[in-house]
Backbone as a printed PyTorch tensor [residue, N CA C, xyz], in Angstrom:
tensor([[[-20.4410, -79.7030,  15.0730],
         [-20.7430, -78.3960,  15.5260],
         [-21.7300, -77.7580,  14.5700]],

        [[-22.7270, -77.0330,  15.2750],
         [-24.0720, -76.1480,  14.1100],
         [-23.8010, -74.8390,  14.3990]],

        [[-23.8690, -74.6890,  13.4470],
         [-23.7250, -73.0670,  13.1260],
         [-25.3090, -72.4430,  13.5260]],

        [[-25.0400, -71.4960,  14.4850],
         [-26.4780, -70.9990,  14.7510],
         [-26.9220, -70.4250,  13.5780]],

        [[-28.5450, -69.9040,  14.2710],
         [-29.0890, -69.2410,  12.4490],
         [-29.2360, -67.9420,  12.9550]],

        [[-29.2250, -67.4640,  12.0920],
         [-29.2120, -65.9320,  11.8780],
         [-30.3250, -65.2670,  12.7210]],

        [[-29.9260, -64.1380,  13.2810],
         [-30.9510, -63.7620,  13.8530],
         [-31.6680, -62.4680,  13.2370]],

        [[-32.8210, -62.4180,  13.4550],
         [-33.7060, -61.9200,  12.4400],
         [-33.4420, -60.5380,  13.7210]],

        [[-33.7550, -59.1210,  13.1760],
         [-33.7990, -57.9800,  13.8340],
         [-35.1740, -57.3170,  12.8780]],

        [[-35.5960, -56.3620,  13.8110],
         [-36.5810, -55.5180,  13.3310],
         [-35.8480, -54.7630,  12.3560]],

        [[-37.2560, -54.2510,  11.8930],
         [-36.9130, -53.9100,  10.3690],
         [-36.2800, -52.4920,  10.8030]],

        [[-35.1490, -51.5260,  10.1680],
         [-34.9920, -49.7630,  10.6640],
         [-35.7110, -48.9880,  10.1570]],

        [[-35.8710, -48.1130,  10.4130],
         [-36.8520, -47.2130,   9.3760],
         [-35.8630, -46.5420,   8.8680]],

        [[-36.4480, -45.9260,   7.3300],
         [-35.4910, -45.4590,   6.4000],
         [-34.8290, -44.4130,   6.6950]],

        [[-33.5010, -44.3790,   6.1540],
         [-32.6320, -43.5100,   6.3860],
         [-33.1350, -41.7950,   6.4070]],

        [[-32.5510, -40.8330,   7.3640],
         [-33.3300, -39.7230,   6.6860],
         [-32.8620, -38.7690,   5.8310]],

        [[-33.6580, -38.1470,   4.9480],
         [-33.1940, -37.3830,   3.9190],
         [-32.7670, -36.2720,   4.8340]],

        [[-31.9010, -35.0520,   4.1770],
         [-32.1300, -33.8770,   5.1140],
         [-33.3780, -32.8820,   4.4870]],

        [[-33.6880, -32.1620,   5.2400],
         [-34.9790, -31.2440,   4.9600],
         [-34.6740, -30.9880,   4.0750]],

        [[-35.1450, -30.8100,   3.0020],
         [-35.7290, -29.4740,   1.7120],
         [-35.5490, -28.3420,   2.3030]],

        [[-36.1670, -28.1770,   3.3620],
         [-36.5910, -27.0830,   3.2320],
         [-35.2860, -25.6700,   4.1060]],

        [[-34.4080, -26.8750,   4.7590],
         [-33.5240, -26.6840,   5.1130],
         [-32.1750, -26.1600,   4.5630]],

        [[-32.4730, -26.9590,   2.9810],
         [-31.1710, -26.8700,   2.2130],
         [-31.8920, -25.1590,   1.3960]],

        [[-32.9730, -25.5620,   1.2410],
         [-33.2070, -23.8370,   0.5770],
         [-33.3280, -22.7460,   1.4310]],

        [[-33.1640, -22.7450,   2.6130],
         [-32.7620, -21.5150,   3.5760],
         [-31.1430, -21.2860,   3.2950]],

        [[-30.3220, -22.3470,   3.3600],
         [-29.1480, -22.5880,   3.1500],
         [-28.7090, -21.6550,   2.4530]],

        [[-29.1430, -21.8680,   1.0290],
         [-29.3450, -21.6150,  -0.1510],
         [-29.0940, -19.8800,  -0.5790]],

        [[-30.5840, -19.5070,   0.1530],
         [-31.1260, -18.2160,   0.1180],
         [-30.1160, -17.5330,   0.7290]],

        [[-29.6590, -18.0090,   2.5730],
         [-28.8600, -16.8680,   2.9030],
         [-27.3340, -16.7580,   1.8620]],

        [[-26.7640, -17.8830,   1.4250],
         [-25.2230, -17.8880,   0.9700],
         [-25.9320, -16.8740,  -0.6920]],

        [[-26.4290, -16.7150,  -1.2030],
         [-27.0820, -15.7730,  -2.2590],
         [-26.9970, -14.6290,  -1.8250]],

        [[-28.1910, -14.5450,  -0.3990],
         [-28.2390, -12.7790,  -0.2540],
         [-26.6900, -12.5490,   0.2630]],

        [[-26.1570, -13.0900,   0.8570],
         [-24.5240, -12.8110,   0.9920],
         [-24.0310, -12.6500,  -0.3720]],

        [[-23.5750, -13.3070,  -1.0640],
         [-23.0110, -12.7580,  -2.5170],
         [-23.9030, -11.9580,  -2.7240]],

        [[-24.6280, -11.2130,  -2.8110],
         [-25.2260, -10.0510,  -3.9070],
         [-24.9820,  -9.0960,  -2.6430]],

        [[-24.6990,  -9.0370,  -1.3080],
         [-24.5370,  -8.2030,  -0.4050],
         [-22.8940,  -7.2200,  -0.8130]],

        [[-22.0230,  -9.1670,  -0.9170],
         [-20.9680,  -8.4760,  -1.0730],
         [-20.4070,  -7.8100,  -2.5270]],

        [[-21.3770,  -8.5290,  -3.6390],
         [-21.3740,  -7.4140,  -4.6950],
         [-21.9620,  -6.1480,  -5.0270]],

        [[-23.1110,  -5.5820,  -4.1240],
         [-23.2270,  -4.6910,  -3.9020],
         [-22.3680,  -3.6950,  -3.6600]],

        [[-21.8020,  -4.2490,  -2.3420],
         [-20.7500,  -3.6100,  -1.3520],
         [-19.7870,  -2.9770,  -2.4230]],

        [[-19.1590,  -4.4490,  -3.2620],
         [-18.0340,  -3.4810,  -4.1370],
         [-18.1690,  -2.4670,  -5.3840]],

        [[-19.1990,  -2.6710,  -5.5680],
         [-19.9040,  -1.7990,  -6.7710],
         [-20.0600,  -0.3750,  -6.8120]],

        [[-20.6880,  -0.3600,  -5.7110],
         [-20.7460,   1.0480,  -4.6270],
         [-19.2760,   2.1110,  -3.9590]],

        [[-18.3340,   1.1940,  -4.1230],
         [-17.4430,   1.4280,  -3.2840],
         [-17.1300,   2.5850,  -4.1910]],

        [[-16.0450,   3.4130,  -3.1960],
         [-15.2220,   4.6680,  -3.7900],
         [-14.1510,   4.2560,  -4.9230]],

        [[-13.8730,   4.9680,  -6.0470],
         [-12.9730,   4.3770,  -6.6910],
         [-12.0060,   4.6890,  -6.2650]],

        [[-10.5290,   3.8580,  -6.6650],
         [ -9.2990,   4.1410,  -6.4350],
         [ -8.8390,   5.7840,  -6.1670]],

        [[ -7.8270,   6.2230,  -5.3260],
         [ -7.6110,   7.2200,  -5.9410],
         [ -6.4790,   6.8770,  -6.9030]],

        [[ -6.1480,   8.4610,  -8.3820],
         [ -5.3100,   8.2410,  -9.2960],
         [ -3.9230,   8.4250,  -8.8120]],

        [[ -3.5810,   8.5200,  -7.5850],
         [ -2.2200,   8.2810,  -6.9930],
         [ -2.1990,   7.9080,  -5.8350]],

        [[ -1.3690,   6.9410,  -5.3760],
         [ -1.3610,   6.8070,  -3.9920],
         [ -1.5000,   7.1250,  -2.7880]],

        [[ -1.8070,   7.1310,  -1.7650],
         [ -2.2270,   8.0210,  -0.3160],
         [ -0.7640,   8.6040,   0.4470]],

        [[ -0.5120,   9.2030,   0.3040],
         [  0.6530,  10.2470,   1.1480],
         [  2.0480,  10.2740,   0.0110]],

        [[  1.5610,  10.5510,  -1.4050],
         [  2.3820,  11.0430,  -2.4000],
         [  1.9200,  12.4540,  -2.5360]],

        [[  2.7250,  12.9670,  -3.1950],
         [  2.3240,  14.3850,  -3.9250],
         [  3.1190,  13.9260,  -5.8060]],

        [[  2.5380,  15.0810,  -5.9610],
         [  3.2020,  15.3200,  -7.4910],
         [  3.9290,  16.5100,  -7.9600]],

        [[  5.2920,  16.3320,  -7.9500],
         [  6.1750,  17.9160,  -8.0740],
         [  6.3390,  18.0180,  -9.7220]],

        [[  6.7530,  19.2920,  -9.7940],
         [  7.1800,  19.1330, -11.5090],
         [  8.0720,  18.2040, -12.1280]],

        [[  8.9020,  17.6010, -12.0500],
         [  9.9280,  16.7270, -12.6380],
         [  9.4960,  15.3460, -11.5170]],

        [[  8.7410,  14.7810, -10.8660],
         [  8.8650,  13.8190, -10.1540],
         [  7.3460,  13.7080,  -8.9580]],

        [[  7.7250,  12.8240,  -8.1800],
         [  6.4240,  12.3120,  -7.3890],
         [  7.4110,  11.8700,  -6.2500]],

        [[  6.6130,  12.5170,  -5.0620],
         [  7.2990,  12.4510,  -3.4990],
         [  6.1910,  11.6860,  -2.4200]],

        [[  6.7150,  10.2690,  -2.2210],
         [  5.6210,   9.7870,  -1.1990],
         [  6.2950,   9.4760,  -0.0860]],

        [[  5.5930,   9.5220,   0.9830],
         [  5.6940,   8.7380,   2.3730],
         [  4.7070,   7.6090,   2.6030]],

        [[  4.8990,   6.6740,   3.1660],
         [  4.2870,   5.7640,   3.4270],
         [  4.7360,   5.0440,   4.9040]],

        [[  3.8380,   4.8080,   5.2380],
         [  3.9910,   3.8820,   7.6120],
         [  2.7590,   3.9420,   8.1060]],

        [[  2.6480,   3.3250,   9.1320],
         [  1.3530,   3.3580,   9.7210],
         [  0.8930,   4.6250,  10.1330]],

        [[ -0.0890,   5.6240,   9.7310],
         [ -0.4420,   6.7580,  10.0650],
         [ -0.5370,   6.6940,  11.4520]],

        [[ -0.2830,   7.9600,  12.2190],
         [ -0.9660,   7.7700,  13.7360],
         [ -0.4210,   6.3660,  14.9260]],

        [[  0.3720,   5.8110,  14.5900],
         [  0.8080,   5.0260,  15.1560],
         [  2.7890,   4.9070,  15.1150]],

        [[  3.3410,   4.1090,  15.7940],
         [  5.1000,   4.5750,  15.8020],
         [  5.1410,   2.9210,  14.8820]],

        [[  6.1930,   3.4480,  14.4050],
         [  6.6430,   2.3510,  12.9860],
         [  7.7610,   2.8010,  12.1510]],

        [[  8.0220,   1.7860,  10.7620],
         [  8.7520,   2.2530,  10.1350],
         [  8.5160,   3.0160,   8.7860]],

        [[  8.5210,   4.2440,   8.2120],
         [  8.1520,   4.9320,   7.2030],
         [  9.2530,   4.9680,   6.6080]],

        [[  8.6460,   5.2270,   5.0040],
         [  9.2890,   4.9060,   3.9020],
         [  9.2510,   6.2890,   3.5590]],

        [[ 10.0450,   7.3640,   2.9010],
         [ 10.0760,   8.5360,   2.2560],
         [ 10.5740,   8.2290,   0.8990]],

        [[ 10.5150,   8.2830,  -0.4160],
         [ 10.6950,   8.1540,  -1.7100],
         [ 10.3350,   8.7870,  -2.6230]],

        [[ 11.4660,   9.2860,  -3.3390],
         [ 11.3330,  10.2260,  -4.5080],
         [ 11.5440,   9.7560,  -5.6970]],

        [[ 10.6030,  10.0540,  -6.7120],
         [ 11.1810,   9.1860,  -8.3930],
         [ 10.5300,  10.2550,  -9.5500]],

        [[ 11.3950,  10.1540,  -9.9300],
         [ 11.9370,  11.4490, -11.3910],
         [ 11.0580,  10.9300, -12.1680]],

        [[  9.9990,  11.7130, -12.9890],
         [  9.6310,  11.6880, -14.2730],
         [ 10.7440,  11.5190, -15.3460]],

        [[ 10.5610,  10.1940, -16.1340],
         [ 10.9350,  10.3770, -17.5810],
         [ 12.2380,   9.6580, -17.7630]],

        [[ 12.9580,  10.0060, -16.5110],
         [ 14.4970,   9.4030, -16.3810],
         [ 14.6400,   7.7440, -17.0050]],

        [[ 13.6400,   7.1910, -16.7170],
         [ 13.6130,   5.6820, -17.7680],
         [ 13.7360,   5.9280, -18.9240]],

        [[ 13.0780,   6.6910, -19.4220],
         [ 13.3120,   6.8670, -20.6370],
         [ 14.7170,   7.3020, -21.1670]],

        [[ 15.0590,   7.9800, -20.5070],
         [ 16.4100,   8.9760, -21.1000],
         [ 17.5750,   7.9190, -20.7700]],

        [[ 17.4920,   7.1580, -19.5900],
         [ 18.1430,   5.9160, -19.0680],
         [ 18.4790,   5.3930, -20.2660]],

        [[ 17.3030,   4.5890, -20.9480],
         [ 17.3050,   3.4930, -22.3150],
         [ 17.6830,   3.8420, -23.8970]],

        [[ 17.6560,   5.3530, -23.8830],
         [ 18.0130,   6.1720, -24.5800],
         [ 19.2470,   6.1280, -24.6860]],

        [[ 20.1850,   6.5590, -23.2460],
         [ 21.6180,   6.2130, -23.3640],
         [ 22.3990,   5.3640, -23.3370]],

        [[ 21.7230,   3.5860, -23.0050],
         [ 21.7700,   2.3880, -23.4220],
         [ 22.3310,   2.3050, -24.5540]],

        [[ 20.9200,   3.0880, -25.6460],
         [ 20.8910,   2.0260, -26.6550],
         [ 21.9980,   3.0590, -27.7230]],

        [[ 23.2510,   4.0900, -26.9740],
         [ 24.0360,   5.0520, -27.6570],
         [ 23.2560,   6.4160, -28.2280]],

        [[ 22.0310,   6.7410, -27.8420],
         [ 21.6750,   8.1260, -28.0980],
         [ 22.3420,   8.8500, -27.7230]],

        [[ 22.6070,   9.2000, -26.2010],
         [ 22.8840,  10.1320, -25.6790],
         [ 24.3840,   9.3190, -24.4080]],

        [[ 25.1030,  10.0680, -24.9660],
         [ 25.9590,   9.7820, -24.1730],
         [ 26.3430,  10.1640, -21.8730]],

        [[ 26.8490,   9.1600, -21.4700],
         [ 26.3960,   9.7770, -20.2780],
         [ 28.1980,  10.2970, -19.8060]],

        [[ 28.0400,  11.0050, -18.4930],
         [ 28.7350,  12.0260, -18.6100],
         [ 30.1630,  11.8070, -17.4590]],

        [[ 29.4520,  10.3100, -17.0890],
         [ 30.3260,   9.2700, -15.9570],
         [ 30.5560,   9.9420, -14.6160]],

        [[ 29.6920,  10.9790, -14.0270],
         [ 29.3290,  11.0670, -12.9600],
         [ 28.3350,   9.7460, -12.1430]],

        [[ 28.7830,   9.8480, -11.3410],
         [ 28.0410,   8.6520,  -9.8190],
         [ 26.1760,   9.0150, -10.1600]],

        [[ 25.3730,   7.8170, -11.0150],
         [ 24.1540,   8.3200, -11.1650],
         [ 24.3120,   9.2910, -12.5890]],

        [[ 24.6810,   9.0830, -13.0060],
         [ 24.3870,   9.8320, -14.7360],
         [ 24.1730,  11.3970, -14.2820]],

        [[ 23.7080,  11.7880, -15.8110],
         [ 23.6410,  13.1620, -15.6400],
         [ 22.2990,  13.5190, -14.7420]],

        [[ 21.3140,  12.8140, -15.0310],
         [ 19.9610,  12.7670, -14.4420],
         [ 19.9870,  12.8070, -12.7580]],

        [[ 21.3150,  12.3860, -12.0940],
         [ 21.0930,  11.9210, -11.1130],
         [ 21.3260,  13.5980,  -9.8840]],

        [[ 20.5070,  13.5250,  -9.0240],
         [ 20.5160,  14.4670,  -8.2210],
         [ 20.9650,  14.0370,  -6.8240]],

        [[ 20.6400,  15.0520,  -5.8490],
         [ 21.0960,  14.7400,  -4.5380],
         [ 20.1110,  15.6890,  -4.0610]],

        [[ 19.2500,  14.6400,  -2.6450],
         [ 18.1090,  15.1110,  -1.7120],
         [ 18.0950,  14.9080,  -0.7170]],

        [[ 17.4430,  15.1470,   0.1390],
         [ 17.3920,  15.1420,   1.5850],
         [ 15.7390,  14.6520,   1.7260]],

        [[ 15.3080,  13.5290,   2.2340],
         [ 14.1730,  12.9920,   2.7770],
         [ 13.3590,  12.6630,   3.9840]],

        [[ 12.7230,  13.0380,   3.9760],
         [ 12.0770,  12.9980,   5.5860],
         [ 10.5240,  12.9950,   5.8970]],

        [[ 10.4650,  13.6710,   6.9990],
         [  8.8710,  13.6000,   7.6870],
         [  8.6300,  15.2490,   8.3100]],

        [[  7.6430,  15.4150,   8.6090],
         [  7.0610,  16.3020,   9.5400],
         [  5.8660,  16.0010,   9.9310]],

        [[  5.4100,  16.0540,  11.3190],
         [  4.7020,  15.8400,  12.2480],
         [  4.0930,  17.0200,  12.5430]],

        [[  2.5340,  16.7500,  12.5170],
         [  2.0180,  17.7720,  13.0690],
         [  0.4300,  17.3740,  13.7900]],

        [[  0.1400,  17.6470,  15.3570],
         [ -1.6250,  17.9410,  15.6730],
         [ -2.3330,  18.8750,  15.9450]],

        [[ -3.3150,  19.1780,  16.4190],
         [ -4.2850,  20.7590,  16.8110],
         [ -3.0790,  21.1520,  17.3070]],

        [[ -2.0420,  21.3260,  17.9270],
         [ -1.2140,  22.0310,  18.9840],
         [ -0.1860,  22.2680,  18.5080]],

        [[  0.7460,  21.8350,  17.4740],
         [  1.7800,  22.5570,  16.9190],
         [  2.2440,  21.5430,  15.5930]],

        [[  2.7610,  22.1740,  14.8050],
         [  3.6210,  21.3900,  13.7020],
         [  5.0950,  21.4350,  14.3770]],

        [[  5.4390,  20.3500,  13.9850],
         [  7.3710,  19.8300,  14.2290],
         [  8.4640,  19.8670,  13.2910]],

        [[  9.5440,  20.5320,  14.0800],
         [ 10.2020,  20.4990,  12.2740],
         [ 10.2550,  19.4400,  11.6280]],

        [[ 10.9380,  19.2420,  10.9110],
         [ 11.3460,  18.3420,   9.6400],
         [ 12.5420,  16.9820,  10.6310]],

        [[ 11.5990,  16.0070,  10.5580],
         [ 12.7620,  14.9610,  11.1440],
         [ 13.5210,  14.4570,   9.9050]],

        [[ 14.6150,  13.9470,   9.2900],
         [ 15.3270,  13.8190,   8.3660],
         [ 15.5390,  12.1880,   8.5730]],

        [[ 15.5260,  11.2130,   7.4020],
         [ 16.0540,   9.8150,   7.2520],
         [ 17.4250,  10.2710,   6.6350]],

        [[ 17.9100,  11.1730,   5.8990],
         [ 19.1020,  11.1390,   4.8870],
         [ 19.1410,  11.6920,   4.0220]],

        [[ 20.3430,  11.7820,   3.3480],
         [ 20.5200,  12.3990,   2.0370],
         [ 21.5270,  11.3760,   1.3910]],

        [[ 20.6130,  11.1800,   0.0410],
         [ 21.2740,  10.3530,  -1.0650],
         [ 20.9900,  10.7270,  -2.6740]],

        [[ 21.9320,  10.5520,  -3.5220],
         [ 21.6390,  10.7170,  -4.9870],
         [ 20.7610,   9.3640,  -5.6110]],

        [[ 20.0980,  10.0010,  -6.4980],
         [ 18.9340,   9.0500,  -6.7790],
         [ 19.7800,   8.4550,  -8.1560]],

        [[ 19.0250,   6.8370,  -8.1970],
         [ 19.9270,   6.0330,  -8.9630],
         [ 18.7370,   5.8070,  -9.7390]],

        [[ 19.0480,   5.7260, -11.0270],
         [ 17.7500,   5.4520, -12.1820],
         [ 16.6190,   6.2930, -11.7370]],

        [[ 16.7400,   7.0480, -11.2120],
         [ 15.7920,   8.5920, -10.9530],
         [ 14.9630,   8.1320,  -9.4260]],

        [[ 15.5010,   7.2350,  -9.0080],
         [ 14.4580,   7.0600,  -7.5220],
         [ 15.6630,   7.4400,  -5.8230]],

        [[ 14.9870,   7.4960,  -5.4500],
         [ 16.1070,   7.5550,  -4.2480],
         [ 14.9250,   6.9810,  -3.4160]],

        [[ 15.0830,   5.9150,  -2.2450],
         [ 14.5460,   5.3920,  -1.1520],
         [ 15.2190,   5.4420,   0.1960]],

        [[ 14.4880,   6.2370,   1.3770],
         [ 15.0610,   6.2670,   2.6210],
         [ 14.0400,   5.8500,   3.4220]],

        [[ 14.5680,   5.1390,   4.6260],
         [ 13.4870,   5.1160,   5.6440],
         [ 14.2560,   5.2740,   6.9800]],

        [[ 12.9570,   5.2140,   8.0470],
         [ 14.0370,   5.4170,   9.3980],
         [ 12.1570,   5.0840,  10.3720]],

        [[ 12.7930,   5.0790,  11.5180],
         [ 11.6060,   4.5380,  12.6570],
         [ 11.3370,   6.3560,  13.4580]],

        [[ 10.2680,   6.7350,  13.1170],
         [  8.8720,   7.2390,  13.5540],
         [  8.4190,   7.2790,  15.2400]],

        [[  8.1530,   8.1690,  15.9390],
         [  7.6180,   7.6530,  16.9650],
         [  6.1520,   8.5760,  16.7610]],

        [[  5.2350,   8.2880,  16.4760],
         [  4.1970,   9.3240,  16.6650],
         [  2.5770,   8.8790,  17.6960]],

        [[  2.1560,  10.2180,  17.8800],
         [  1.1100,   9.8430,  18.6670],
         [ -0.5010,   9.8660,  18.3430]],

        [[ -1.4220,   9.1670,  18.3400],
         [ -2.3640,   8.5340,  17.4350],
         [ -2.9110,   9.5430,  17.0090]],

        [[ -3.1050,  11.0290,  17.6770],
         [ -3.7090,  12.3280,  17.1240],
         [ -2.6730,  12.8560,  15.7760]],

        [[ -1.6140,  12.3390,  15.5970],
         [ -0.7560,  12.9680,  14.6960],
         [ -0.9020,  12.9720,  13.4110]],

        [[ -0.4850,  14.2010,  12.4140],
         [ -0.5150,  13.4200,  11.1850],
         [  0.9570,  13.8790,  10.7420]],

        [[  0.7850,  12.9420,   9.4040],
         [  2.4560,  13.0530,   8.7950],
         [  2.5200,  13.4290,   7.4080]],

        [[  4.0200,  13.8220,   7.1110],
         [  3.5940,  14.6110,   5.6730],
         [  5.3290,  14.2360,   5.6840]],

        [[  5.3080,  14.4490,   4.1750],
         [  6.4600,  13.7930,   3.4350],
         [  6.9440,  14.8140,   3.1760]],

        [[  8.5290,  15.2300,   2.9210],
         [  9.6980,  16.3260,   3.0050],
         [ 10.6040,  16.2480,   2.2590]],

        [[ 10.8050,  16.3380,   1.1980],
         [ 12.4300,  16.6550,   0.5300],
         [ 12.9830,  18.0060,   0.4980]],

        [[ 14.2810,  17.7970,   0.3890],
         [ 14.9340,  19.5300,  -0.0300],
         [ 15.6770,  19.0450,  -0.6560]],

        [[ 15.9220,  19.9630,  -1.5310],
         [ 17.2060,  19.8620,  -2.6420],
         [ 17.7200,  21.3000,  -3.0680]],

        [[ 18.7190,  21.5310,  -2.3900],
         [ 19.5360,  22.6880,  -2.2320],
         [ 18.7220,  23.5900,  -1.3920]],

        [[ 18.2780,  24.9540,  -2.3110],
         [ 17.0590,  25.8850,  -0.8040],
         [ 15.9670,  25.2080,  -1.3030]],

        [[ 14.9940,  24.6800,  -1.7360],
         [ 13.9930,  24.4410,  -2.4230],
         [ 13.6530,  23.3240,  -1.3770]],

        [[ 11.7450,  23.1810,  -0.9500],
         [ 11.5880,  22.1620,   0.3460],
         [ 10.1920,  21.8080,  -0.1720]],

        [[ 10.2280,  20.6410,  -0.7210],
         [  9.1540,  20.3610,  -1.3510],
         [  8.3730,  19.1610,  -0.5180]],

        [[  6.9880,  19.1810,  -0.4630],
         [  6.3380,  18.3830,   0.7530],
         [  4.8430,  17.7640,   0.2020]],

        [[  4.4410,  16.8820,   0.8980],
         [  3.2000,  16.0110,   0.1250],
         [  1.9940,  16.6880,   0.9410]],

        [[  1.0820,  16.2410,   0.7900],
         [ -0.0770,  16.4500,   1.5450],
         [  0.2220,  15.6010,   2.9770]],

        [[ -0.6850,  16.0890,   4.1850],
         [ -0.6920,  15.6050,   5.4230],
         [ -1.5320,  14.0590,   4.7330]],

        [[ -1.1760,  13.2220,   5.9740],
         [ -1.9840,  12.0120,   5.9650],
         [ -2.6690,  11.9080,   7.7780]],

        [[ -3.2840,  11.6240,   8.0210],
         [ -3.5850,  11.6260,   9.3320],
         [ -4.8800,  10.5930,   9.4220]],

        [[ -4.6440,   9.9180,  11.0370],
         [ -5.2050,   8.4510,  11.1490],
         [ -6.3590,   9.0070,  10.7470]]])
């Protein structure tokens, strides 16, 4: 038996490079994109120095937080200036505590919402009332609001009705 012979094929023409000129368009746009998007952040507004739908009371800071303008679940939360401190203080035997529920520091509030658009403000819808533990108290509850609305954060503690700025979509 013979082994046939090889068969000869035309020659291919060489493989192709990809364009030059192709890879430096490439190039150029993924560049002007990064310097677009460092622009972008450079420019930007800075932070604000407190969060969006807090306020700042004398002894503490009152925020709400949920989807503005839309129905969801919002968070109402209150937290005491300083109380960490005085906390670790009576840890470490400074100050003795007084074995009330929540130390001496600890209070009792009422947390909530109010709703308001061009056409009327709403009273005060309420999540609860609880004593704050290590100076915070957290309530939430489900919202129904309508996309013109805005919302604003509510505590009372005894007659006293302390409230954040509106937030609105």
């Amino acid at each position: 038996m013979s082994v046939p012979a090889p068969r000869r094929t035309a020659a291919r023409p060489p493989a192709r490079r990809p364009d030059p000129r192709r890879d430096a368009r490439r190039i150029a746009v993924a560049v002007a994109a990064m310097c677009l998007v460092a622009a972008t952040a450079a420019t930007a507004p800075a932070a604000p120095a407190e969060p969006t739908g807090c306020g700042d009371l004398v002894r503490g800071q009152l925020c709400l937080r949920g989807p503005v303008g839309a129905d969801g679940t919002y968070t109402a939360t209150y937290r005491r200036y300083g109380v960490s401190e005085r906390r670790e203080a009576a840890s470490a035997g400074a100050v003795a505590d007084d074995g009330r529920a929540g130390g001496r520091d600890a209070i009792t509030v009422r947390l909530g919402y109010q709703r308001k658009n061009d056409r009327i403000t709403a009273f005060p819808g309420w999540f609860g009332t609880r004593r704050t533990q290590a100076g915070t108290v957290v309530l939430s509850g489900r919202v129904e609001m309508l996309a013109d609305e805005c919302i604003r954060g509510v505590m009372e503690r005894g007659e006293t009705v302390y409230v954040t700025k509106w937030s609105c979509s």
